[in-house]
C-alpha positions as CSV (number, residue, x, y, z in Angstrom):
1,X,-9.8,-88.2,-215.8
2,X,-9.8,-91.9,-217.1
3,X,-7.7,-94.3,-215.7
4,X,-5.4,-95.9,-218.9
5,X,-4.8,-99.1,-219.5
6,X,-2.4,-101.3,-221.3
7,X,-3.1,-104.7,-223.2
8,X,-0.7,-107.1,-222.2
9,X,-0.2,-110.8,-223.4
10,X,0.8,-113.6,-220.7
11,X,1.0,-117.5,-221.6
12,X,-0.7,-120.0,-218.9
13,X,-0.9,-123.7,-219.4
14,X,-3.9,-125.7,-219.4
15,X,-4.0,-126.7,-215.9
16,X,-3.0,-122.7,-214.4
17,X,-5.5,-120.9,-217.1
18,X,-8.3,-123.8,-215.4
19,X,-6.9,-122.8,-212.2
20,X,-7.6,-119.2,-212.8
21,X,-10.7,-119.6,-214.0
22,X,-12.1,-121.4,-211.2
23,X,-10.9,-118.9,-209.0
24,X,-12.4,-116.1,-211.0
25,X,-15.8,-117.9,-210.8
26,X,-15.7,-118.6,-207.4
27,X,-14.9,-114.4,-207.0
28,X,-17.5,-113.8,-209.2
29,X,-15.6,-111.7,-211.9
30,X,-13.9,-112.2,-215.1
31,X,-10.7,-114.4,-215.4
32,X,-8.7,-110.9,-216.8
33,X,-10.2,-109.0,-213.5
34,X,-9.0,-111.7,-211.5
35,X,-5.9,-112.0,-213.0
36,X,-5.5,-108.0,-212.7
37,X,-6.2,-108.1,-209.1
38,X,-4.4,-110.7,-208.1
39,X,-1.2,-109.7,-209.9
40,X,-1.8,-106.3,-207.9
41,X,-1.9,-107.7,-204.9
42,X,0.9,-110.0,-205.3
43,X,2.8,-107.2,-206.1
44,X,1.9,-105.1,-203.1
45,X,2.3,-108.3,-200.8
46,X,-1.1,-108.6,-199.9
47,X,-2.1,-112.3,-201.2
48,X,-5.6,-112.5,-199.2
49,X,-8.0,-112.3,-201.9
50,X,-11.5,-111.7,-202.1
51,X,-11.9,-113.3,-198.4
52,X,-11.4,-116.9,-199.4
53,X,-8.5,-119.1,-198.8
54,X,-5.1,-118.3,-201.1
55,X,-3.2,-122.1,-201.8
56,X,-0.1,-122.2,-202.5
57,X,-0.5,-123.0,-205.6
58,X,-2.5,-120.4,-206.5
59,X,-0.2,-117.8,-204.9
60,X,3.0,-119.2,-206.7
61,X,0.4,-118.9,-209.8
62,X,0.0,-114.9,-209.1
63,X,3.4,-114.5,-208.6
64,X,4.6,-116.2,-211.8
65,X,1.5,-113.9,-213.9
66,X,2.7,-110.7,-211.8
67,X,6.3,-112.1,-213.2
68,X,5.0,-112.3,-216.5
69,X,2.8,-109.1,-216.8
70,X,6.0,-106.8,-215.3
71,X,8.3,-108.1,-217.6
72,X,5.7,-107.8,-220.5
73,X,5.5,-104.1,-219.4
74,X,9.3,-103.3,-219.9
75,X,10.3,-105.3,-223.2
């Protein structure tokens, strides 16, 4: 059975939306993987991602999109 997903819509500045796309390079994956991922992550409390080192301002980054993406999913 397939797995369903939902299109959602976040915003990002300039400078976070460069941020995320660096760090989806880096991973080797698309920004919307990344951004996927990480917001799982972030919501299951486990910020270590793909094995490289998590700054805080990308973590305060994952929380904000994880903040973004759950309220998205209940308006």
């Amino acid at each position: 059975m397939a797995i369903k997903s939902f299109q959602r819509s976040i915003r990002f500045t300039q400078n976070e939306w460069d941020a995320v796309v660096e760090a989806a390079e880096t991973a080797g994956t698309s920004p919307g993987s990344f951004v996927r991922k990480a917001a799982a992550r972030a919501a299951a409390d486990d910020l270590y991602l793909y094995g490289g080192g998590l700054t805080p301002e990308l973590a305060e980054l994952i929380k904000r999109t994880f903040r973004g993406v759950h309220l998205l999913a209940y308006l």
